[in-house]
PyMOL Python script that loads the backbone (N, CA, C, O; Angstrom):
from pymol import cmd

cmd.read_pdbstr("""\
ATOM      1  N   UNK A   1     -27.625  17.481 -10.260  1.00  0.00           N
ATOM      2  CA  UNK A   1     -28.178  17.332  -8.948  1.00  0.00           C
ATOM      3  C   UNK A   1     -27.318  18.125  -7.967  1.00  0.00           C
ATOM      4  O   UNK A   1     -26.123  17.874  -7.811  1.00  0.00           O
ATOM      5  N   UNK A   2     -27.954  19.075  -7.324  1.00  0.00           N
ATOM      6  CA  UNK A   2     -27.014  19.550  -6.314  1.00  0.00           C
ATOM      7  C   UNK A   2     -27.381  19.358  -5.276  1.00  0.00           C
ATOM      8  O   UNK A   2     -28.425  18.728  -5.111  1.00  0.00           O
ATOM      9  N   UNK A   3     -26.668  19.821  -4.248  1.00  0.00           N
ATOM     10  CA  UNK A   3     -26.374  19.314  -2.735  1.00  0.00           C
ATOM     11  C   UNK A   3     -26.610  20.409  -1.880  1.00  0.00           C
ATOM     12  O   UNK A   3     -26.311  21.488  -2.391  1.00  0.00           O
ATOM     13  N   UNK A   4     -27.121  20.466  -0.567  1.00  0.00           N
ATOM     14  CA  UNK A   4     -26.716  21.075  -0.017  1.00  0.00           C
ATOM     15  C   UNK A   4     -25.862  21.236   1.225  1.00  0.00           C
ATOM     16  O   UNK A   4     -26.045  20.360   2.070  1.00  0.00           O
ATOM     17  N   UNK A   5     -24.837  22.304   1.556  1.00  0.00           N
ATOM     18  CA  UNK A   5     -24.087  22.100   2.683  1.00  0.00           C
ATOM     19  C   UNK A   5     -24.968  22.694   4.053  1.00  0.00           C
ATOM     20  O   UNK A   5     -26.097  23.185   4.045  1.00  0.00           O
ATOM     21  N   UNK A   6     -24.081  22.481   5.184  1.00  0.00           N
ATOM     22  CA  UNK A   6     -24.589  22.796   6.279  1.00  0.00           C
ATOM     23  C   UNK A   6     -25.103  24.178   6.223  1.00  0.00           C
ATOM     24  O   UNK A   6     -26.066  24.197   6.988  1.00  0.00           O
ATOM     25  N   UNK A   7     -24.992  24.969   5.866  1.00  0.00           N
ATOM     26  CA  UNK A   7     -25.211  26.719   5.807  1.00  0.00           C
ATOM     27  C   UNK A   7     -26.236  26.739   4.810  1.00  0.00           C
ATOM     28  O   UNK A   7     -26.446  27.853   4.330  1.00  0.00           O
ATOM     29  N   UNK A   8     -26.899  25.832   4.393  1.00  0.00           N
ATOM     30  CA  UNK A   8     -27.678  25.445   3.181  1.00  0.00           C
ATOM     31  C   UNK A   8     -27.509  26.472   1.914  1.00  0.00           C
ATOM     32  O   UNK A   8     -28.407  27.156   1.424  1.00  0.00           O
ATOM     33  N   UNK A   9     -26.346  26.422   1.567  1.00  0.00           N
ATOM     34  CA  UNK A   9     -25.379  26.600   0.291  1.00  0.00           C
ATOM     35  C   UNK A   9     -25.887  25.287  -1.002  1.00  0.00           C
ATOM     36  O   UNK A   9     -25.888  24.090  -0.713  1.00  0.00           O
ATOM     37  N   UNK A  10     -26.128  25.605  -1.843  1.00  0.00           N
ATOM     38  CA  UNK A  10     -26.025  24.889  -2.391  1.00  0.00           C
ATOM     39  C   UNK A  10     -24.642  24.412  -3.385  1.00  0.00           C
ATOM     40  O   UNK A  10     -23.923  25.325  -3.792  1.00  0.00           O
ATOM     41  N   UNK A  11     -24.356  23.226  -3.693  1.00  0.00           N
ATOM     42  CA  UNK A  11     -22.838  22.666  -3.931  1.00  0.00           C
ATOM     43  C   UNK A  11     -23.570  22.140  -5.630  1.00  0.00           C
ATOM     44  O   UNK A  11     -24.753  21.832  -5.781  1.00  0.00           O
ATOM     45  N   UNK A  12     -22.481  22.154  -6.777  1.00  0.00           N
ATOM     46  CA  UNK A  12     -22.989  21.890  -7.702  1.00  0.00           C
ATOM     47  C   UNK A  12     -21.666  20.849  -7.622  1.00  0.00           C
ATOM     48  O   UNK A  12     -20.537  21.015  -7.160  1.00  0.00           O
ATOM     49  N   UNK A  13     -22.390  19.563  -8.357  1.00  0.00           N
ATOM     50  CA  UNK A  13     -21.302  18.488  -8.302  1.00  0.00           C
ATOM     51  C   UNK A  13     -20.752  18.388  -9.746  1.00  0.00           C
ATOM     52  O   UNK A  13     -21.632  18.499 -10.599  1.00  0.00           O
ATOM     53  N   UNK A  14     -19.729  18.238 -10.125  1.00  0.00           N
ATOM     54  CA  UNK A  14     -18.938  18.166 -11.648  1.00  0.00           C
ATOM     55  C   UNK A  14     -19.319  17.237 -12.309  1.00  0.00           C
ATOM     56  O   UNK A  14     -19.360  16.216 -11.622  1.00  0.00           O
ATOM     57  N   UNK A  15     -19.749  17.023 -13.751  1.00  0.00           N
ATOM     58  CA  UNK A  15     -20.090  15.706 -14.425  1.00  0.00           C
ATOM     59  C   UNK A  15     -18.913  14.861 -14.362  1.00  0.00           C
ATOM     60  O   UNK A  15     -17.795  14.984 -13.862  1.00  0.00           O
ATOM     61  N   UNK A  16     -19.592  13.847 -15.112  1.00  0.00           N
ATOM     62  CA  UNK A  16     -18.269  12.640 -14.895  1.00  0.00           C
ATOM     63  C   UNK A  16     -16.942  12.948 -15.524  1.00  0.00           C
ATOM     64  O   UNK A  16     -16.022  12.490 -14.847  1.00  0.00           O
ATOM     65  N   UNK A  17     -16.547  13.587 -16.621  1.00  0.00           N
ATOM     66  CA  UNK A  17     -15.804  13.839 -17.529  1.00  0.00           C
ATOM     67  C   UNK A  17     -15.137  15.116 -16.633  1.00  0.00           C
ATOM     68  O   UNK A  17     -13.910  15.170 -16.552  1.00  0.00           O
ATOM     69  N   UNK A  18     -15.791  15.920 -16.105  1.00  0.00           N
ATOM     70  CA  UNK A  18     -14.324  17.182 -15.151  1.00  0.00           C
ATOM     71  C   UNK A  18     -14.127  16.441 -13.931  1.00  0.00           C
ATOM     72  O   UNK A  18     -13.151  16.859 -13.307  1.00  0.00           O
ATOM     73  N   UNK A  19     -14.919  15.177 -13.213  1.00  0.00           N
ATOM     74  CA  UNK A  19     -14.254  14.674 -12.241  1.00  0.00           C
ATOM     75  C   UNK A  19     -12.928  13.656 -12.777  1.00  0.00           C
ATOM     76  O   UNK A  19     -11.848  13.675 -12.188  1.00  0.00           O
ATOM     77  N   UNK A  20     -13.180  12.815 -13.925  1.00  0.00           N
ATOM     78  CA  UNK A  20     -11.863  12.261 -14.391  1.00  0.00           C
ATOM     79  C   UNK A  20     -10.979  13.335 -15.105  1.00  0.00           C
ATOM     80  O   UNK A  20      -9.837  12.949 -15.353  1.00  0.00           O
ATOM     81  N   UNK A  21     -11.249  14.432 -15.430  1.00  0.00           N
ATOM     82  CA  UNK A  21     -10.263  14.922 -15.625  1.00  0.00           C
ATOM     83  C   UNK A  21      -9.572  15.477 -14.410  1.00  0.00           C
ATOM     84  O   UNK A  21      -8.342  15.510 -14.437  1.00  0.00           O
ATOM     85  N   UNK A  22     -10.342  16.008 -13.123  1.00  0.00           N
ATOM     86  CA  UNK A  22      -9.610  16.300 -11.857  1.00  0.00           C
ATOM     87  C   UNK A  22      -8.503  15.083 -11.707  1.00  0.00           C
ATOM     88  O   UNK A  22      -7.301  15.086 -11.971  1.00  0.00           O
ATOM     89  N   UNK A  23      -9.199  14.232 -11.280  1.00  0.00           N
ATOM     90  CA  UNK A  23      -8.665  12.618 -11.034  1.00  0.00           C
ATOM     91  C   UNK A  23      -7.354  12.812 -11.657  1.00  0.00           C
ATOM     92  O   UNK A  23      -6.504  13.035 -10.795  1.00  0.00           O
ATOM     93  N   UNK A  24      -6.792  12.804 -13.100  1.00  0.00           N
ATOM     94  CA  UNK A  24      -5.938  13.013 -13.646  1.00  0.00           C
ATOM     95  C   UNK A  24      -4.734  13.698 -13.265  1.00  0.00           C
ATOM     96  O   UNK A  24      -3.555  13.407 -13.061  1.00  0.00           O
ATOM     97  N   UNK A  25      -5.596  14.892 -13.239  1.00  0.00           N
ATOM     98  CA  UNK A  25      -4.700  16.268 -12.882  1.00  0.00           C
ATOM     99  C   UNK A  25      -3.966  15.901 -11.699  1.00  0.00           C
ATOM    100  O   UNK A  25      -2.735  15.893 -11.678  1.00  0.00           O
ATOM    101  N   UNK A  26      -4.886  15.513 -10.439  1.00  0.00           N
ATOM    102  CA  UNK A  26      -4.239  15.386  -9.549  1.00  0.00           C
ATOM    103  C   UNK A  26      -3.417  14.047  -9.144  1.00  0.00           C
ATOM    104  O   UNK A  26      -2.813  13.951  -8.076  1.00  0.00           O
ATOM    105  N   UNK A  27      -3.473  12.934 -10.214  1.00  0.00           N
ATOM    106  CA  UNK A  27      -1.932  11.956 -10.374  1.00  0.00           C
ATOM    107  C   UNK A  27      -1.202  12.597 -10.710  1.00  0.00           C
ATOM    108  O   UNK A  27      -0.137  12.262 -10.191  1.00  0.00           O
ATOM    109  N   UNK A  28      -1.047  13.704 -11.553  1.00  0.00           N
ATOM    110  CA  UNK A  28       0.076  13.963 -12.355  1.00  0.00           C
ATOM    111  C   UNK A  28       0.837  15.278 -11.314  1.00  0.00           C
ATOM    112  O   UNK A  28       2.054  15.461 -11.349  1.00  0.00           O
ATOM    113  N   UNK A  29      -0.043  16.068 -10.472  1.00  0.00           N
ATOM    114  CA  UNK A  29       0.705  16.479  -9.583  1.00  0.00           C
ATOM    115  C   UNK A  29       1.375  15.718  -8.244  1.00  0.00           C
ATOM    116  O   UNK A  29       2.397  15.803  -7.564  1.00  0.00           O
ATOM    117  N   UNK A  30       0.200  14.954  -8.300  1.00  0.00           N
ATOM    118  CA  UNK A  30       1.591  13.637  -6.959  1.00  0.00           C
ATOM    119  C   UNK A  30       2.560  13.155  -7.960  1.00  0.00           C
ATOM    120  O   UNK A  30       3.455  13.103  -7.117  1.00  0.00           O
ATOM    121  N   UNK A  31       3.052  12.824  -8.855  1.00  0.00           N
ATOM    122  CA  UNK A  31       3.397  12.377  -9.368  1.00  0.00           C
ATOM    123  C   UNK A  31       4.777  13.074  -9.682  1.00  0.00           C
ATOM    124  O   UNK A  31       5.823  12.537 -10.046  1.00  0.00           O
ATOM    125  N   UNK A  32       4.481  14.577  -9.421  1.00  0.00           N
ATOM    126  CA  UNK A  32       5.687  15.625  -9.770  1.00  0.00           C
ATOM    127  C   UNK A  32       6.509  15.785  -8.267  1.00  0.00           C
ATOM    128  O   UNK A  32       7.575  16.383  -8.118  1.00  0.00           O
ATOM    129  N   UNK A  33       5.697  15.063  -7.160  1.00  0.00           N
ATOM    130  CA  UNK A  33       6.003  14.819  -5.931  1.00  0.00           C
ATOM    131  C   UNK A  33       7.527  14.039  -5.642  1.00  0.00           C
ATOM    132  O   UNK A  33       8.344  14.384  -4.788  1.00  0.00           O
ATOM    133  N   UNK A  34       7.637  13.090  -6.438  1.00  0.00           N
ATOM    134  CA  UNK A  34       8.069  11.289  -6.601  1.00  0.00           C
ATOM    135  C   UNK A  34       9.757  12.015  -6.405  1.00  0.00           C
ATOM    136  O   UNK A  34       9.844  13.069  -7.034  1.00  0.00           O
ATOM    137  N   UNK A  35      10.812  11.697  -5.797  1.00  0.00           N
ATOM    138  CA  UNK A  35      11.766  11.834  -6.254  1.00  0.00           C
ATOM    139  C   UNK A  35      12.639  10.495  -6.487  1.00  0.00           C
ATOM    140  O   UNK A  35      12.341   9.483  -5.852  1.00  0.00           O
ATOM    141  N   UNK A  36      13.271  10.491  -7.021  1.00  0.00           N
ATOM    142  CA  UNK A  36      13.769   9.005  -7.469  1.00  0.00           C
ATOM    143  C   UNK A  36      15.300   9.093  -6.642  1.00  0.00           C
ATOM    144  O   UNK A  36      16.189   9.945  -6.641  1.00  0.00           O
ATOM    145  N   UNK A  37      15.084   7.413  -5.761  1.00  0.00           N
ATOM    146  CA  UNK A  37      16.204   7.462  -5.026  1.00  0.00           C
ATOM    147  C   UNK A  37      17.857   7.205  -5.738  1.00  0.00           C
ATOM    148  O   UNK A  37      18.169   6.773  -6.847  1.00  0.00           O
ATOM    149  N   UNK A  38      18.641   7.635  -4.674  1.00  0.00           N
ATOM    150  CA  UNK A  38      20.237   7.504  -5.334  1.00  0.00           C
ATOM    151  C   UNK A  38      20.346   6.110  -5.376  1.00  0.00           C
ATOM    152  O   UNK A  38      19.680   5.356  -4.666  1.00  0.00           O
ATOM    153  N   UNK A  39      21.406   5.664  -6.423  1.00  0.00           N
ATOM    154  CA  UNK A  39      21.991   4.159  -6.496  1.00  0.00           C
ATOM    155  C   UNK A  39      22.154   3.473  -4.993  1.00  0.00           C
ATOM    156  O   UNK A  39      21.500   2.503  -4.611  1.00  0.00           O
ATOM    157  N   UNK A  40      22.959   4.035  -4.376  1.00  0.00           N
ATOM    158  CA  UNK A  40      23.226   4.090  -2.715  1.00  0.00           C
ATOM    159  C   UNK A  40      21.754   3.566  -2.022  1.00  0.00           C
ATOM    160  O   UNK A  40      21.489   2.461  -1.549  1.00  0.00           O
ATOM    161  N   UNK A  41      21.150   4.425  -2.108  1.00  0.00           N
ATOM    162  CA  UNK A  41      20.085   4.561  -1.547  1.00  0.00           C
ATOM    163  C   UNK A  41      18.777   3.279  -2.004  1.00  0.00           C
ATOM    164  O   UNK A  41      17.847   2.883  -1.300  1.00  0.00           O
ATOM    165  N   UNK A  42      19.101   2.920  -3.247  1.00  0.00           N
ATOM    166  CA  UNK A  42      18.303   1.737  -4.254  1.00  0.00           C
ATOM    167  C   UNK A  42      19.006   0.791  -3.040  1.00  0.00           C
ATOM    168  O   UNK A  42      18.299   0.183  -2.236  1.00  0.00           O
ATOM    169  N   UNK A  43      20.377   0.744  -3.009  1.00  0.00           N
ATOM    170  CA  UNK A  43      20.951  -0.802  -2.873  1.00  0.00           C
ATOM    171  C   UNK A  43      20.577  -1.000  -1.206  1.00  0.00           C
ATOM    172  O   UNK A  43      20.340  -2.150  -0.838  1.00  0.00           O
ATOM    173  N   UNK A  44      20.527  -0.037  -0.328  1.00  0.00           N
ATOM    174  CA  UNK A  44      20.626  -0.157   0.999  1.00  0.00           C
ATOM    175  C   UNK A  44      19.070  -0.624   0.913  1.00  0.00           C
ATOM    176  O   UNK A  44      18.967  -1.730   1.443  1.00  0.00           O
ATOM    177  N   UNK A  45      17.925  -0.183   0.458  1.00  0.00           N
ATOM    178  CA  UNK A  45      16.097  -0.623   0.788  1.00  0.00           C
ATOM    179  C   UNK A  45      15.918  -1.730   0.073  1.00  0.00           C
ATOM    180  O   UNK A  45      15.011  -2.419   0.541  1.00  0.00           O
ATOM    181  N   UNK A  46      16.413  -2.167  -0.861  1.00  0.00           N
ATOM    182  CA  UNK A  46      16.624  -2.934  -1.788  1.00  0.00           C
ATOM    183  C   UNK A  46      17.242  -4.515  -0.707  1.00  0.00           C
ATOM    184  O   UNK A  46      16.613  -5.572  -0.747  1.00  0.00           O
ATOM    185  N   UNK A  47      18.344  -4.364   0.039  1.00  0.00           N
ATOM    186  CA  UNK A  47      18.554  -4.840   0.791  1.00  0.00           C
ATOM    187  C   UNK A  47      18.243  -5.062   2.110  1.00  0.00           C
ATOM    188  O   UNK A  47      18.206  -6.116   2.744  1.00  0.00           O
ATOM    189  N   UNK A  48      18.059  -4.104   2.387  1.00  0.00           N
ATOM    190  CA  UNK A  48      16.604  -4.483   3.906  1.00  0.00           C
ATOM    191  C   UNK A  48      16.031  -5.068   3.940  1.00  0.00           C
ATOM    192  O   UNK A  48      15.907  -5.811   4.913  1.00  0.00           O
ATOM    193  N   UNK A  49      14.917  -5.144   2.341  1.00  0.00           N
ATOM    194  CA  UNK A  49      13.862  -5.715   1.850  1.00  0.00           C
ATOM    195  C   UNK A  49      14.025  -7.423   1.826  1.00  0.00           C
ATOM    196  O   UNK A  49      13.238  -8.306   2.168  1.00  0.00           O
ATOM    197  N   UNK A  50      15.184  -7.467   1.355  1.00  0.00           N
ATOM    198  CA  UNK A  50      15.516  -8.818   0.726  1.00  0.00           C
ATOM    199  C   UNK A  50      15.820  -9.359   2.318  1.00  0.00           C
ATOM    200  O   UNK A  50      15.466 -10.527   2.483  1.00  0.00           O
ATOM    201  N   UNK A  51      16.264  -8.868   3.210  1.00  0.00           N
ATOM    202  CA  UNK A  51      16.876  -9.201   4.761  1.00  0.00           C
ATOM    203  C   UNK A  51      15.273  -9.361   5.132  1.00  0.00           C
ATOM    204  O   UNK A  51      14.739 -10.422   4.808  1.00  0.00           O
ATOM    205  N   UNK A  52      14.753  -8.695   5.572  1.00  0.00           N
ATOM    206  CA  UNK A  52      13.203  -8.725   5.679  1.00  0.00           C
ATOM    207  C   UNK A  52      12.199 -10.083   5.151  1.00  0.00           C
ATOM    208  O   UNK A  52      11.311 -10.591   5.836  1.00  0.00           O
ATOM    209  N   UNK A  53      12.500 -10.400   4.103  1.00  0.00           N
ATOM    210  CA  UNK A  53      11.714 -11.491   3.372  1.00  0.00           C
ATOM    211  C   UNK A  53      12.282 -12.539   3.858  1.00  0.00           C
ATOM    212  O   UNK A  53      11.689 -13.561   4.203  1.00  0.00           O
ATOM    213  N   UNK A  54      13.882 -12.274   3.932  1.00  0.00           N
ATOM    214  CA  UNK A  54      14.212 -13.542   4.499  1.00  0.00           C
ATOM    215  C   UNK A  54      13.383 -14.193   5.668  1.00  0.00           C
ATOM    216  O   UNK A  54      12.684 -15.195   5.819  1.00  0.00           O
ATOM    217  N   UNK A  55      13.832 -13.069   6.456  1.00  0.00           N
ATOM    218  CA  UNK A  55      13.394 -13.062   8.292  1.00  0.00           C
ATOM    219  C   UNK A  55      12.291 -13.435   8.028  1.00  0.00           C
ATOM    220  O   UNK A  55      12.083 -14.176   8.989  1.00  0.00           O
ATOM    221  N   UNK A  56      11.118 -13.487   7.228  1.00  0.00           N
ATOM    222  CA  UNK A  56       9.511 -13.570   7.291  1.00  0.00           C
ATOM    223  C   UNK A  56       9.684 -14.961   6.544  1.00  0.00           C
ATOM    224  O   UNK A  56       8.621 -15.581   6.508  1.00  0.00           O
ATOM    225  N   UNK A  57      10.545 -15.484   6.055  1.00  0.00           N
ATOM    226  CA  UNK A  57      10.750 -16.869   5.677  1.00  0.00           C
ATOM    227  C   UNK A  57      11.012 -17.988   6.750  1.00  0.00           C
ATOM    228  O   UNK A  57      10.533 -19.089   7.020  1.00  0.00           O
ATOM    229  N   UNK A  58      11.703 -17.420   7.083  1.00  0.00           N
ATOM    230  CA  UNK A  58      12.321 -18.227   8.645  1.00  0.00           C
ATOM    231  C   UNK A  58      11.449 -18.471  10.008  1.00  0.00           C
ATOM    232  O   UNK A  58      11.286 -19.332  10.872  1.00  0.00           O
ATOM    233  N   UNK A  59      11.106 -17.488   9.738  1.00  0.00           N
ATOM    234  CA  UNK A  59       9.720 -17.319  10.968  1.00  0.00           C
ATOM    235  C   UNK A  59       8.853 -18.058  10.527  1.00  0.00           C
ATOM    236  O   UNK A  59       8.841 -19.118  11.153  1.00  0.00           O
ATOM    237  N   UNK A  60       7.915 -17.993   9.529  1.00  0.00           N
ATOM    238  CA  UNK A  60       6.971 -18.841   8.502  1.00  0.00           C
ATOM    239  C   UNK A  60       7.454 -20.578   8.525  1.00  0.00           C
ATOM    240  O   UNK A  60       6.669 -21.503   8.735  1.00  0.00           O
ATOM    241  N   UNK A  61       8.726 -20.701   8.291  1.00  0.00           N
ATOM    242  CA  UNK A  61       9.076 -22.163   8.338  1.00  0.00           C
ATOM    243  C   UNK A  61       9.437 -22.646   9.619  1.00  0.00           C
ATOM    244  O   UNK A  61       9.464 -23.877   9.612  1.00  0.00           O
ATOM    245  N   UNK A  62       9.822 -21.984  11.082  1.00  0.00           N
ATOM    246  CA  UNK A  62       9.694 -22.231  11.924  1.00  0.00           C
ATOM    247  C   UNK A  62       8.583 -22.611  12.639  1.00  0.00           C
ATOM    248  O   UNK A  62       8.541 -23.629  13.330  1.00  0.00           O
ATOM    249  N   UNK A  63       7.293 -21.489  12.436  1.00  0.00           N
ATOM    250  CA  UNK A  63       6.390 -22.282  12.807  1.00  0.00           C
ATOM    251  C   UNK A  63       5.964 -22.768  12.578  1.00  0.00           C
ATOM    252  O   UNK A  63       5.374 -23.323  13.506  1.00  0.00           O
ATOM    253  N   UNK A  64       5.552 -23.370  10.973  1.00  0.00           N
ATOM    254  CA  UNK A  64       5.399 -24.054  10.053  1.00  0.00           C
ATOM    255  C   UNK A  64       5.625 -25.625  11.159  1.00  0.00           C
ATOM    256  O   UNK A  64       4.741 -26.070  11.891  1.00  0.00           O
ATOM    257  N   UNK A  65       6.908 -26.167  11.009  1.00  0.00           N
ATOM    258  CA  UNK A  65       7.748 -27.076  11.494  1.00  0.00           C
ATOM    259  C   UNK A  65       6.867 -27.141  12.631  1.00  0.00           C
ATOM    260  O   UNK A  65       5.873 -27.865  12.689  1.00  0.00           O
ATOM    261  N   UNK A  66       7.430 -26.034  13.908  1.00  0.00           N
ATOM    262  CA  UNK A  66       6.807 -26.536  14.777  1.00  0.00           C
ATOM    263  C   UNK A  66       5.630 -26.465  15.294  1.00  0.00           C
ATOM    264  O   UNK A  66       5.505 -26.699  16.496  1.00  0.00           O
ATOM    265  N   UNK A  67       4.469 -26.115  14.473  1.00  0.00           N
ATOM    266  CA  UNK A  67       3.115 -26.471  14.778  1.00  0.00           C
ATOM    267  C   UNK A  67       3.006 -27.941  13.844  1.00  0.00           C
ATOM    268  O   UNK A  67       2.332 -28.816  14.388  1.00  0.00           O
ATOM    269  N   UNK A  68       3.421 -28.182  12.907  1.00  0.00           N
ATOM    270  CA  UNK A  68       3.339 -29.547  12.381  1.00  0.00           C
ATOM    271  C   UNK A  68       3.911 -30.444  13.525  1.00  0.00           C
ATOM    272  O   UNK A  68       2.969 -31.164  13.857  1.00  0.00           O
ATOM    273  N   UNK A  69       5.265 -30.820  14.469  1.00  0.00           N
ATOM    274  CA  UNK A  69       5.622 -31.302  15.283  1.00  0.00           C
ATOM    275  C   UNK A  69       4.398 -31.521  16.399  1.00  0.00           C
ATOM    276  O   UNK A  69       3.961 -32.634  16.692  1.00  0.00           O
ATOM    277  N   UNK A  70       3.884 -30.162  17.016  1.00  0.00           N
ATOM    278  CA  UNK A  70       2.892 -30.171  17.798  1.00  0.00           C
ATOM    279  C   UNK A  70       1.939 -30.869  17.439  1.00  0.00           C
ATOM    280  O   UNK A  70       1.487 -31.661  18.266  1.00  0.00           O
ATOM    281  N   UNK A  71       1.474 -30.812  16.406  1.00  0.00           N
ATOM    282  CA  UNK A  71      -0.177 -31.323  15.924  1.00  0.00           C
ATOM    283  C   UNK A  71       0.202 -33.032  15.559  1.00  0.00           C
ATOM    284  O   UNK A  71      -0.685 -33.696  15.023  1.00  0.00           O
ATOM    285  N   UNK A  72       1.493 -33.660  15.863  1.00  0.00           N
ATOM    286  CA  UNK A  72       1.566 -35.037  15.451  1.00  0.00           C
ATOM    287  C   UNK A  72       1.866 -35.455  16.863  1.00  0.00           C
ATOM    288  O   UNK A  72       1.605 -36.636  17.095  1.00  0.00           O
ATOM    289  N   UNK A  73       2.362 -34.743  17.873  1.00  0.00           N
ATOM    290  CA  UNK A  73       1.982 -35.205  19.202  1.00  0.00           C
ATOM    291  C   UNK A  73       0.633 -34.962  20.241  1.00  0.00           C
ATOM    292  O   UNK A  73       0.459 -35.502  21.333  1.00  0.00           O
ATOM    293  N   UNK A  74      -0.377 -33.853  19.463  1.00  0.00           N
ATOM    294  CA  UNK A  74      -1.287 -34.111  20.024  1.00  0.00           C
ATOM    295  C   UNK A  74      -1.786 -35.219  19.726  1.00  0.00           C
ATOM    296  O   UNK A  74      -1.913 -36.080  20.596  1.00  0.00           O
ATOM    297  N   UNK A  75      -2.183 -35.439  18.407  1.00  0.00           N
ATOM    298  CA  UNK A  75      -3.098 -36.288  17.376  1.00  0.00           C
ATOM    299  C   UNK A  75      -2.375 -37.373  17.531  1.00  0.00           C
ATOM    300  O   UNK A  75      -3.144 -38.330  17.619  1.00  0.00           O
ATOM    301  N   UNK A  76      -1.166 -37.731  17.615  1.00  0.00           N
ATOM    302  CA  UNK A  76      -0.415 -39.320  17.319  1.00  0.00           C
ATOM    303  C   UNK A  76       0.413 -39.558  15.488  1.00  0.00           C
ATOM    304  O   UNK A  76       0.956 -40.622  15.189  1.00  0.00           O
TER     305      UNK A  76
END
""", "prot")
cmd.dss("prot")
cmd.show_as("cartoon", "prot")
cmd.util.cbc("prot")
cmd.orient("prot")
């Protein structure tokens, strides 16, 4: 089935089998993208992360707490 573009070109679309093989091709070139971080560099995001989860823990159980507090003095 083909298509046509604005210039009424017609576009031929790839069967399923050269679009998964594109698909492929082009993980494996992002993929050649990737550089893998230094030890240094692991431990410092690695640690942000973990600082981060905390902070989103604390916040979460804060309001947690105090919307439970609130909702037993509206309600009784």
């Amino acid at each position: 089935m083909a298509a046509k573009t604005d210039h009424g070109e017609e576009v031929v679309n790839p069967n399923i089998f050269m679009r998964i093989g594109l698909f492929f091709k082009q993980i494996i070139d992002e993929l050649r993208k990737v550089v893998t971080p230094t030890r240094k560099q692991l431990f410092w995001w690695s640690l942000a992360s973990f600082i981060f989860v905390l902070l989103l823990m604390v916040f979460v159980t804060a309001m947690d707490f105090g919307l439970g507090k609130l909702a037993l003095l509206i309600f009784g």
